[in-house]
C-alpha positions as CSV (number, residue, x, y, z in Angstrom):
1,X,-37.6,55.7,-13.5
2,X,-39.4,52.9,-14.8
3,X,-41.5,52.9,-17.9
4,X,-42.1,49.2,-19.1
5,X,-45.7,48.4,-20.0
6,X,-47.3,45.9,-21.0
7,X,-45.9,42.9,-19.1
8,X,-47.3,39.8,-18.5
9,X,-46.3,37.3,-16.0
10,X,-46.9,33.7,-15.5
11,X,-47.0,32.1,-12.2
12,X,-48.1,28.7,-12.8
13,X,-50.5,27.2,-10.4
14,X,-49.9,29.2,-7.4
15,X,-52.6,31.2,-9.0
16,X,-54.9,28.8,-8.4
17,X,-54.0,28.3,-5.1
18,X,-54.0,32.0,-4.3
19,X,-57.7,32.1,-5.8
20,X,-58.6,28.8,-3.7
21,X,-57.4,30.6,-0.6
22,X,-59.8,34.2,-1.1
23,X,-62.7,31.7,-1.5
24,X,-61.7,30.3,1.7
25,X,-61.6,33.4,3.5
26,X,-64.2,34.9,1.8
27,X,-66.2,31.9,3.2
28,X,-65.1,32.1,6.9
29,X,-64.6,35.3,7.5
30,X,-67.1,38.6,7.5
31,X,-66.2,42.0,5.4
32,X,-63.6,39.5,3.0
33,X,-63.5,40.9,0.0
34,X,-61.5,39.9,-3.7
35,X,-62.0,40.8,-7.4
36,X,-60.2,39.7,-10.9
37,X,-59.7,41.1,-13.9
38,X,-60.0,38.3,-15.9
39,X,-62.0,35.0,-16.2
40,X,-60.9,32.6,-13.8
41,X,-59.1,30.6,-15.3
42,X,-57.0,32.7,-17.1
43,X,-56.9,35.3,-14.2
44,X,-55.0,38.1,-14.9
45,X,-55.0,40.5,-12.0
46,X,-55.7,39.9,-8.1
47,X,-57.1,42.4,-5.4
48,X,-57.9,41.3,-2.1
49,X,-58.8,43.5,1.8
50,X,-60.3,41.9,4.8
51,X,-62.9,43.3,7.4
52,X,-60.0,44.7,9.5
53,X,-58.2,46.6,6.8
54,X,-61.4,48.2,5.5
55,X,-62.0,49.0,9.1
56,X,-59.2,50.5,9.6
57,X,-58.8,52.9,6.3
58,X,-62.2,54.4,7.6
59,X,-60.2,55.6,10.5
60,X,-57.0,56.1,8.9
61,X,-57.8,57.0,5.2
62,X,-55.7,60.0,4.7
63,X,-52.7,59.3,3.2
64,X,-52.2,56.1,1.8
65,X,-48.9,54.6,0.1
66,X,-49.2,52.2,-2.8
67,X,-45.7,49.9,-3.0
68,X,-45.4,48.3,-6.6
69,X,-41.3,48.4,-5.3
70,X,-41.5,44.4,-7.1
71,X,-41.1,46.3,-10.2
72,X,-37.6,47.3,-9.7
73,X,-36.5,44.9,-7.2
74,X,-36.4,41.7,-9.6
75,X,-39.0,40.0,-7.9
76,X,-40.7,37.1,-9.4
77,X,-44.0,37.5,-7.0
78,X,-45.9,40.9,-8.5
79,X,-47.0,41.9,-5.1
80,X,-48.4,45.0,-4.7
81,X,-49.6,46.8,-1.2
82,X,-52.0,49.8,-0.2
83,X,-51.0,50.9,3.1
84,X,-51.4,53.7,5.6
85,X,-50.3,54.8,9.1
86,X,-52.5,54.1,12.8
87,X,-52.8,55.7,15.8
88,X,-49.3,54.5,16.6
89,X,-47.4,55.5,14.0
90,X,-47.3,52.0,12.6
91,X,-48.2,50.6,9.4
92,X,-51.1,49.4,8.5
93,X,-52.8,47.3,5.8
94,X,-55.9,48.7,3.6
95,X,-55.0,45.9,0.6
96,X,-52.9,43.8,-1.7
97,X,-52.9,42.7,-5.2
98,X,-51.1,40.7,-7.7
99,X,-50.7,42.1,-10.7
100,X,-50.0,39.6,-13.6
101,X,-50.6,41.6,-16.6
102,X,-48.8,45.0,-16.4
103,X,-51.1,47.6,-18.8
104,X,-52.2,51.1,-18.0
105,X,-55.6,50.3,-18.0
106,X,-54.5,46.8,-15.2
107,X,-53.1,49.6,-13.3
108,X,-56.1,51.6,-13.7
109,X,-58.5,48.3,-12.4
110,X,-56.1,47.7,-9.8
111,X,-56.8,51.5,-8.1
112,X,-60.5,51.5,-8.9
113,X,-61.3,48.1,-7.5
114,X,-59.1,49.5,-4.0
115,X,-61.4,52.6,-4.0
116,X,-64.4,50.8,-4.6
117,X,-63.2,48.6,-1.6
118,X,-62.8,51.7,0.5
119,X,-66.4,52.8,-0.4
120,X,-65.0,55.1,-2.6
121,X,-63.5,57.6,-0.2
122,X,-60.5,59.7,-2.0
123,X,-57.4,59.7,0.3
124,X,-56.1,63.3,1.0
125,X,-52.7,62.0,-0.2
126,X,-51.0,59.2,-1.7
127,X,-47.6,58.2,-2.1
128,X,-46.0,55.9,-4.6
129,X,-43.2,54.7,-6.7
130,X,-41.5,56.8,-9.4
131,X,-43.1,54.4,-11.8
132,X,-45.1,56.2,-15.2
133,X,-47.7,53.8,-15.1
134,X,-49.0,53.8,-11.3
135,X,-48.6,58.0,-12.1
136,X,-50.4,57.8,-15.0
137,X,-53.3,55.7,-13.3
138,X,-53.4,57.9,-9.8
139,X,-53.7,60.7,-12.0
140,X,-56.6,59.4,-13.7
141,X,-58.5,57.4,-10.8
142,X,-57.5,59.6,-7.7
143,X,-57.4,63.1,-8.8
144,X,-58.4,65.2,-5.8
145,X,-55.6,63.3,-3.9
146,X,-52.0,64.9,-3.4
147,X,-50.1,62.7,-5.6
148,X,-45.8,62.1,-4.4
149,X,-43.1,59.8,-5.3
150,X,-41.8,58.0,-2.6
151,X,-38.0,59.2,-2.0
152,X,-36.6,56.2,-0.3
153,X,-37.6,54.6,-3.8
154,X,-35.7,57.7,-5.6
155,X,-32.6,56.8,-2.9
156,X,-32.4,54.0,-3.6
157,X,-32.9,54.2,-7.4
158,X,-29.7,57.1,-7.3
159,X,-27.3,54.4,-5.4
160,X,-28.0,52.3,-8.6
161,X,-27.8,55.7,-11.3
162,X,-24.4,56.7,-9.6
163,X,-23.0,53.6,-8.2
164,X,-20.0,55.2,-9.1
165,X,-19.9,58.5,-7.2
166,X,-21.1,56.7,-4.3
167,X,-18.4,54.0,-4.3
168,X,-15.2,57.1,-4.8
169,X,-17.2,59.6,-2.1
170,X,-18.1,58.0,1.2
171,X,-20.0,61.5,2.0
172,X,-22.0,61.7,-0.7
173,X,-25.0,59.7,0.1
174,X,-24.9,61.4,3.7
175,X,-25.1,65.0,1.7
176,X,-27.6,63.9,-0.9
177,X,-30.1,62.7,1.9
178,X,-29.5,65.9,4.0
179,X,-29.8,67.8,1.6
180,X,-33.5,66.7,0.5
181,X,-34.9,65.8,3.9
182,X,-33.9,68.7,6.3
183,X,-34.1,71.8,4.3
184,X,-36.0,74.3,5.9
185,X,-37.3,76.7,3.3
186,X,-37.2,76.3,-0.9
187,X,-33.7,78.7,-0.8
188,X,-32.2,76.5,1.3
189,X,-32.8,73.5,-0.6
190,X,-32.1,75.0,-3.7
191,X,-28.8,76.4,-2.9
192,X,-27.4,73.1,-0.9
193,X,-28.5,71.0,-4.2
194,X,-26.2,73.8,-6.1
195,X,-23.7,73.3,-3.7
196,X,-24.0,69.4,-4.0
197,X,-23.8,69.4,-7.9
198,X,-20.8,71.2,-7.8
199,X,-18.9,69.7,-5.0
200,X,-19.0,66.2,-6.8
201,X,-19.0,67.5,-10.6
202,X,-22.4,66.7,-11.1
203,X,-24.3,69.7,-12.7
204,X,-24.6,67.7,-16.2
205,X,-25.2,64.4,-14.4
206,X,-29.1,63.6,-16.2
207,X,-30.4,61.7,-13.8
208,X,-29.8,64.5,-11.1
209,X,-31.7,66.8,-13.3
210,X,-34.4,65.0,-14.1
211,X,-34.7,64.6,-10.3
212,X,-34.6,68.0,-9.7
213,X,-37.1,68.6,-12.4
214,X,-40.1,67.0,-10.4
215,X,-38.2,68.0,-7.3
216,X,-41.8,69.6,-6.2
217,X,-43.0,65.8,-6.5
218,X,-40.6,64.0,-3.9
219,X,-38.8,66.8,-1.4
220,X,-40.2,67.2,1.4
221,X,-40.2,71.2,1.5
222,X,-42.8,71.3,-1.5
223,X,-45.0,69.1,0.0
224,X,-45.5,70.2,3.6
225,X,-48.9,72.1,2.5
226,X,-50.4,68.5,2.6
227,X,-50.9,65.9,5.8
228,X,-48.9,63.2,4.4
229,X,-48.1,61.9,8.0
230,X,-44.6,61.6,8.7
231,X,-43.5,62.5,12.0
232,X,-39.5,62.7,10.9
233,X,-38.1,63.1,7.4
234,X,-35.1,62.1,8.5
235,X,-35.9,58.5,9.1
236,X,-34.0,56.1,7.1
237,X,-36.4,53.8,6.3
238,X,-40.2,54.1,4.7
239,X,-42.3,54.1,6.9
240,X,-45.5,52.9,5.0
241,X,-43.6,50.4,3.2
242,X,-42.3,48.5,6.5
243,X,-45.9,46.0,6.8
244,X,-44.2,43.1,4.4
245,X,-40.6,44.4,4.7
246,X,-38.1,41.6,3.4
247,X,-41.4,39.3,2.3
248,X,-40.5,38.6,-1.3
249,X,-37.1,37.4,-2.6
250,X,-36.2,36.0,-6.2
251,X,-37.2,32.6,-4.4
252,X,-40.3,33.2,-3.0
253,X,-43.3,31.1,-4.5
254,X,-47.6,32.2,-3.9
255,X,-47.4,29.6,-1.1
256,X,-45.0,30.7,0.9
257,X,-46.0,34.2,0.1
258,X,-49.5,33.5,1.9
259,X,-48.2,32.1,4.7
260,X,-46.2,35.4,5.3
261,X,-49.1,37.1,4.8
262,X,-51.2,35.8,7.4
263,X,-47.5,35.6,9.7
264,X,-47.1,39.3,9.4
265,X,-50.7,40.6,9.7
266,X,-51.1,38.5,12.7
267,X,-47.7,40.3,14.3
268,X,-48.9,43.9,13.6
269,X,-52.5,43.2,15.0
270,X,-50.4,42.1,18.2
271,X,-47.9,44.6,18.5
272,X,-50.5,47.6,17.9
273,X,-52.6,45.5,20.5
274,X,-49.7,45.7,22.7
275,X,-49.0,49.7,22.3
276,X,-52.6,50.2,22.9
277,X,-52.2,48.4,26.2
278,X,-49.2,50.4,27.0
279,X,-50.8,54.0,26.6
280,X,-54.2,53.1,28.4
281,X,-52.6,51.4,31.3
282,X,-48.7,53.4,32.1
283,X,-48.4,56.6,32.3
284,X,-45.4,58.8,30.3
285,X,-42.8,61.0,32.5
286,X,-43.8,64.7,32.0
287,X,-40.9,67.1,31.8
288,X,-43.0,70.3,32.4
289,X,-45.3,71.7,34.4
290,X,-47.5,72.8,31.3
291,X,-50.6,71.9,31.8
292,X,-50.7,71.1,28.0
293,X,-48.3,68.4,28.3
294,X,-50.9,66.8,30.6
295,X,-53.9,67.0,28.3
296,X,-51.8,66.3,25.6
297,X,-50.5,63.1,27.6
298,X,-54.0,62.0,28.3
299,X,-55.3,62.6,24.5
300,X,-52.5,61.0,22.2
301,X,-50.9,57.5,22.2
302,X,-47.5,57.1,23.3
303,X,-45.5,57.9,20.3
304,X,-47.4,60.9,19.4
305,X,-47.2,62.2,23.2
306,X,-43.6,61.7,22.9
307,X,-43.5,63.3,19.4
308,X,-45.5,66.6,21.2
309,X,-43.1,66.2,24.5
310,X,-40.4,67.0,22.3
311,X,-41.9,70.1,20.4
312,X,-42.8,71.7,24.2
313,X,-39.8,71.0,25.9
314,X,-38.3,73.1,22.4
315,X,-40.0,75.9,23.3
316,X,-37.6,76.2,26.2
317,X,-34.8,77.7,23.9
318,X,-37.2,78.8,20.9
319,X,-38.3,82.0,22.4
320,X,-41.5,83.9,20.1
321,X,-40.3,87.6,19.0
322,X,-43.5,89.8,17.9
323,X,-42.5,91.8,14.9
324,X,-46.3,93.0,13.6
325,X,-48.7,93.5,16.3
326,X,-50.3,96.7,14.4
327,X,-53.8,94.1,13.4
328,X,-55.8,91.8,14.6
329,X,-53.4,88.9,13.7
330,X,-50.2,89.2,15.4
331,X,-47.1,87.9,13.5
332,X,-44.0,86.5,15.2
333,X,-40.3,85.8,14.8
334,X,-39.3,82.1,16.4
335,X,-35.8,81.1,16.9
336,X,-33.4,79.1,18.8
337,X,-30.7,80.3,20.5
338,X,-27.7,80.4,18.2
339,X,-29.5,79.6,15.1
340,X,-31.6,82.7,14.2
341,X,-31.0,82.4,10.7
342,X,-33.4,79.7,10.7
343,X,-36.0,81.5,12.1
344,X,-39.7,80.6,11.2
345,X,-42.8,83.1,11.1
346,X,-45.9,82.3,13.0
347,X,-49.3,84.3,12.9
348,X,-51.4,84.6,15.7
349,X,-55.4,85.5,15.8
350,X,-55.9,86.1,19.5
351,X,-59.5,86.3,18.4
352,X,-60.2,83.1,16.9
353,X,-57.0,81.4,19.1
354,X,-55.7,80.1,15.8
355,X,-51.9,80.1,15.0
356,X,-50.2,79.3,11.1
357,X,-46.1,78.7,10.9
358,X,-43.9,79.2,8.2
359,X,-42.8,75.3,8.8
360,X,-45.9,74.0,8.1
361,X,-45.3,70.9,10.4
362,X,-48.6,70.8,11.6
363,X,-49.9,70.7,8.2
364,X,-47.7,68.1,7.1
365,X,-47.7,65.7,10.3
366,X,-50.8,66.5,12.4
367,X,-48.5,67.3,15.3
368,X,-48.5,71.1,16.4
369,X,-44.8,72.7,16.4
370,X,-42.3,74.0,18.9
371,X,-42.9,77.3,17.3
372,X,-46.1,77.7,17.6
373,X,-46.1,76.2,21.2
374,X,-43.8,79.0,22.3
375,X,-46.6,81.6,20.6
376,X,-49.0,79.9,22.6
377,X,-46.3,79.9,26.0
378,X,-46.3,83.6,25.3
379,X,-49.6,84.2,25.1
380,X,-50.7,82.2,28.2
381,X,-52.6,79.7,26.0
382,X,-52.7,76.8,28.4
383,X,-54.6,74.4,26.6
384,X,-54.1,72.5,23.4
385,X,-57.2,74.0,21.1
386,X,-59.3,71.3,19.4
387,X,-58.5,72.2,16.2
388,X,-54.8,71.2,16.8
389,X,-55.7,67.6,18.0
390,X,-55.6,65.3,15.0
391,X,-58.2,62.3,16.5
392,X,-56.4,60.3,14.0
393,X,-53.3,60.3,16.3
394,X,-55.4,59.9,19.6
395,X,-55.9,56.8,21.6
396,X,-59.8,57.0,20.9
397,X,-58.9,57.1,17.1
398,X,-60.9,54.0,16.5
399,X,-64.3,55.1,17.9
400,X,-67.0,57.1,16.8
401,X,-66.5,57.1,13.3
402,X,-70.2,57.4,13.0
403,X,-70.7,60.3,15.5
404,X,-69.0,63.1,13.0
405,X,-69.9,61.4,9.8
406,X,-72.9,59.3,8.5
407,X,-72.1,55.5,7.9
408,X,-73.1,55.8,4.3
409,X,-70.3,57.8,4.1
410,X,-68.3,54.5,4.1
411,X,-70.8,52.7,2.4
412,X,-72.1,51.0,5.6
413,X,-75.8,50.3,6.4
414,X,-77.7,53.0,8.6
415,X,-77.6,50.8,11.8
416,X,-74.1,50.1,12.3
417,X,-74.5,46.4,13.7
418,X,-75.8,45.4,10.2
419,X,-72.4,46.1,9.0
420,X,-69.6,42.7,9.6
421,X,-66.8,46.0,9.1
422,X,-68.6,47.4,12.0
423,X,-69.7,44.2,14.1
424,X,-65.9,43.3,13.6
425,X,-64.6,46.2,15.0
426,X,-66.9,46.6,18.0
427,X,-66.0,43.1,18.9
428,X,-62.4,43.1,18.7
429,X,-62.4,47.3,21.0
430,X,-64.7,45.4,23.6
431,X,-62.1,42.3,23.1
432,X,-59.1,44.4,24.1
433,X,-61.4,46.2,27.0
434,X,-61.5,43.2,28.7
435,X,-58.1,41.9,28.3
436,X,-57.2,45.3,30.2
437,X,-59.3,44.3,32.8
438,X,-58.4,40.8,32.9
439,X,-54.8,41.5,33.7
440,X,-55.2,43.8,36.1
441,X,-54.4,40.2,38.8
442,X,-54.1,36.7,38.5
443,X,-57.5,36.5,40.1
444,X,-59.5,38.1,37.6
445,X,-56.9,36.8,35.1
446,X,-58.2,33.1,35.7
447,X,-62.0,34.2,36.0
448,X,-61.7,36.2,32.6
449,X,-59.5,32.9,30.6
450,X,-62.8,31.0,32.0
451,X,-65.2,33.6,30.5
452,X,-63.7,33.6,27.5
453,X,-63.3,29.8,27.2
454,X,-66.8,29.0,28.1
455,X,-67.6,32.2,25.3
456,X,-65.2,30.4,22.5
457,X,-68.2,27.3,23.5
458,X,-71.2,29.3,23.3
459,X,-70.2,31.2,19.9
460,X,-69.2,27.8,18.4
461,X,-72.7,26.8,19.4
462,X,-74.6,29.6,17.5
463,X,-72.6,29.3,14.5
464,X,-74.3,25.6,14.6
465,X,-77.5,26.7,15.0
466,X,-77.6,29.9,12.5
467,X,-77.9,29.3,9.0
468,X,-77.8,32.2,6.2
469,X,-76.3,33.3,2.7
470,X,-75.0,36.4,2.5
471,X,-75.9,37.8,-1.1
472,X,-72.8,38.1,-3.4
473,X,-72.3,40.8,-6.0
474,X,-70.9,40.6,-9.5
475,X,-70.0,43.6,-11.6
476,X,-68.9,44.0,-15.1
477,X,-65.7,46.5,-15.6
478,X,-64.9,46.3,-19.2
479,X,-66.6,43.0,-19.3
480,X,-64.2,40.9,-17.2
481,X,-64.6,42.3,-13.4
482,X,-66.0,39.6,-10.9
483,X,-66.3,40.9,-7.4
484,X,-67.3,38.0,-4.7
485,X,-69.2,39.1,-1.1
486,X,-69.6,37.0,1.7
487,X,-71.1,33.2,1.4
488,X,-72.1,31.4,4.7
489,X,-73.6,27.7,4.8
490,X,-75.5,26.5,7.3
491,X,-73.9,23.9,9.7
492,X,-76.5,21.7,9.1
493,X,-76.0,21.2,5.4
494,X,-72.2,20.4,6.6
495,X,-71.4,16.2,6.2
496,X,-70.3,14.5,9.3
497,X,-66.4,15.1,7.9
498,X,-66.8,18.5,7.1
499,X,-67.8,19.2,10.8
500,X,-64.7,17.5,12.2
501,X,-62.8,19.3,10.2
502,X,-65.0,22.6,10.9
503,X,-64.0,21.5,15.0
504,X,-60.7,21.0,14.3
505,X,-59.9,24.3,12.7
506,X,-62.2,26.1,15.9
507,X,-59.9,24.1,18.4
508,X,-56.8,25.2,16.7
509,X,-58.1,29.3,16.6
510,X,-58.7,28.5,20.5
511,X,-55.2,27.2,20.8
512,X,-53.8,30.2,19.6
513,X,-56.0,32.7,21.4
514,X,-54.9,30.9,24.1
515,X,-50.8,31.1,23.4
516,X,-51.7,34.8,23.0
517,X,-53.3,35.1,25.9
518,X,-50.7,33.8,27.8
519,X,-48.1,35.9,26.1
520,X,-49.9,39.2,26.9
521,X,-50.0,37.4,30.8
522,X,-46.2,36.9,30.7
523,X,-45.9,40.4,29.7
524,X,-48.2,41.9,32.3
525,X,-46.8,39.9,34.8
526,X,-43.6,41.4,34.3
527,X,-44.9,44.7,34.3
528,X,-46.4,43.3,37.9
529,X,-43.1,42.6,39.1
530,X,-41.6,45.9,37.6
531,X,-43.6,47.8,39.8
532,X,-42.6,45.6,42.7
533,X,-39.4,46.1,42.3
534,X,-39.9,50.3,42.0
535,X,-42.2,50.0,45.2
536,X,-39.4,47.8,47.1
537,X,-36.7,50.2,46.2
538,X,-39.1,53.3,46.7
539,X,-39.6,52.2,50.2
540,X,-36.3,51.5,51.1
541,X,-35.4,55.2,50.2
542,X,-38.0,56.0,52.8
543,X,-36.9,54.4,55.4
544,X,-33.0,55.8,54.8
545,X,-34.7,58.9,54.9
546,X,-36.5,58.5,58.3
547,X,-33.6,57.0,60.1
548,X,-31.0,60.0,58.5
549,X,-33.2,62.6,59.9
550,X,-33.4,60.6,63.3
551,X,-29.9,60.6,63.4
């Protein structure tokens, strides 16, 4: 595990240029927000969020992963990420940093400065590298939150401890990773680790020890009393680290690193734009005639319907056993067929329609389980209850933060549309509204592009005519914290080539709301002729039908 402190890179200019670019964005764009540690111009430590990512964390704040992976993968960039899961089960941004001067107390800044960001709402859980120093500072900044190490960070950290074993046993790393992410109770785990040690002549091996000594910190099977949101731990991949996955190299220099930055963000904002499409406007296969699967196929997005889908259809060859019905609570043996060794218990309060299992995957992923769902199948409950709906996973997961909690709870004004966050957000939900709509034929597909041409004109307009400075804060954290809010000036105080260029860079954000206009046309179009094609074959059937029973 990595214990170095105290480090202190030098990147040359392209600090400059990374500061030059936050003053830019803080100038054009609403909810921008950076701080140093440091003077400026001997900056020492970076942190920069947008409107979007502070948005979003509002919505998505509950587990959050912190990547400072640059620290063992030799990279010369110290880029480090906060990021979380959406709706989709996709990653998504709440912040980056770059972290020159490598102290406990940078490390500390670093968190505090994120939080402060956040409005200074805790995550529920946080996941992070095996690294003492981000420990040491999560311990101290974020202490209500359930604190992990990341174990695709300890995987790959073991293929470089044992490069050996792995290299003479082509099975081990297969073992090792089935070992730790599909254990089903704390005996299991604890006797296949035994098993493992012994198989490959490992029980003095130190590094496996000291893994197993903070094994409550990083397996999966100690940690499933907290939502940490993973739908599978059998993936092989992090999920919350896949946002800038394969971004830095030993080559890569602050400019190129922006320009990826921008690249990626821009990709994920489409491609969650694109799965939000897809659950409002097709509609999944069911596979029962639950009328669960329905409401559950009308509540969650796509991946999360299909995540549930394949808990029910479970149920099928998990049938519920009662073993304790003497109380109020009714407690249950769960099985499949075949496998009742690996039974799970679920309790049942018929009273209060509330269920708890001995897997604890609802706790740990927000998605009810197959064993409770056959409870529930036995019981005739026929509805999901509310209390087993996560909104965080459902396609209205980005509205009405307001309508369960007050704004100030984020640190937003009282009326919402005094907030940029906010104002951003409604904008771009009423934005992807009408590209819905828009699509839905070529017709209104032209008369929308028009609309939102002649809109591009009128907003460019009012930005002319509306002048305003937004007041900037500056706080003092140690003595060297700067923090730098929004800064608008008025059009009119622009010089004739300041405008030009001011045209120029509008014309250019038109050009590619356009391009991705027409992309999202291309792919509705073929959706169009999908359907066709269904509807031509559909009727063709029909009329083999008629003319077979005439004959």
């Amino acid at each position: 595990m990595n214990n170095s402190s105290n480090r202190q890179r030098n990147l040359g200019p392209g600090v400059q240029y990374l500061l030059d670019y936050l003053k830019r964005m803080q100038a054009e764009n609403p909810g921008f927000f950076y701080a140093t540690e440091g003077d400026s111009e001997h900056c020492g430590n970076v942190f920069w969020t947008d409107a979007t990512s502070r948005a979003n964390y509002s919505y998505f704040w509950d587990t959050v992963r912190v990547d400072t992976s640059y620290r063992t993968n030799r990279s010369k960039i110290p880029f480090i990420t906060f990021t979380g899961i959406n709706h989709h089960a996709q990653p998504v941004l709440f912040g980056c940093a770059l972290l020159l001067n490598e102290s406990d107390s940078s490390f500390i800044w670093l968190l505090q400065t994120w939080l402060r960001a956040m409005s200074g709402r805790s995550p529920v859980s946080i996941t992070c590298d095996p690294d003492r120093l981000i420990q040491m500072a999560v311990a101290q900044v974020l202490p209500e939150a359930r604190s992990r190490f990341c174990r695709w960070s300890i995987f790959r950290q073991t293929q470089d401890k044992l490069s050996n074993v792995y290299q003479t046993n082509s099975t081990f790393d297969f073992e090792f990773q089935k070992c730790v992410n599909e254990a089903d109770t704390v005996e299991e785990f604890e006797s296949c680790w035994a098993t493992l040690l012994s198989r490959y002549y490992l029980m003095d091996n130190e590094w496996l020890q000291s893994l197993y000594n903070i094994r409550d910190q990083w397996v999966p099977i100690y940690l499933r009393d907290v939502f940490f949101g993973e739908l599978s731990t059998v993936e092989h991949n992090d999920a919350l680290s896949l946002f800038f996955d394969g971004l830095l190299s030993t080559s890569t220099t602050i400019q190129l690193l922006i320009k990826q930055y921008e690249k990626t963000i821009s990709s994920w904002h489409e491609k969650e734009l694109k799965d939000d499409f897809d659950t409002s406007n097709t509609t999944p296969v069911l596979k029962t005639p639950s009328p669960m699967e329905k409401q559950a196929a009308n509540l969650y997005t796509r991946r999360i319907f299909m995540k549930f889908q394949g808990e029910l259809v479970e149920t099928l060859a998990n049938p519920a056993t009662i073993v304790d019905d003497s109380g109020t609570v009714i407690t249950y043996r769960v099985a499949k067929f075949g496998e009742e060794h690996k039974a799970h218990t679920v309790r049942f309060n018929a009273f209060e329609m509330k269920a708890t299992c001995s897997c604890r995957m609802f706790e740990f992923s927000g998605i009810i389980c197959r064993h409770v769902l056959s409870v529930f199948r036995a019981k005739n409950v026929l509805m999901l209850p509310p209390e087993y709906v996560l909104k965080r996973w459902t396609r209205n997961a980005k509205t009405g933060v307001g309508e369960s909690e007050p704004d100030s709870a984020f640190g937003l004004p009282s009326n919402s549309q005094d907030s940029p966050i906010i104002r951003h957000n409604n904008l771009r939900q009423e934005a992807v509204k009408y590209v819905e709509e828009g699509a839905k034929s070529i017709h209104v597909y032209n008369v929308a592009m028009s609309a939102l041409q002649e809109a591009s004109k009128r907003v460019s307009a009012a930005k002319c005519k509306n002048s305003g400075t937004t007041l900037g804060t500056s706080e003092a954290n140690g003595g060297n914290l700067e923090m730098h809010a929004i800064e608008n000036q008025s059009a009119s105080c622009l010089s004739r080539e300041e405008k030009d260029k001011k045209i120029r860079e509008l014309s250019t954000e038109l050009e590619r709301t356009n391009q991705r206009c027409e992309v999202y046309r291309a792919i509705l179009l073929a959706l169009f002729r999908d359907i066709e094609d269904q509807k031509l074959k559909l009727s063709v059937k029909v009329q083999n039908a008629r003319l077979s029973l005439k004959e």
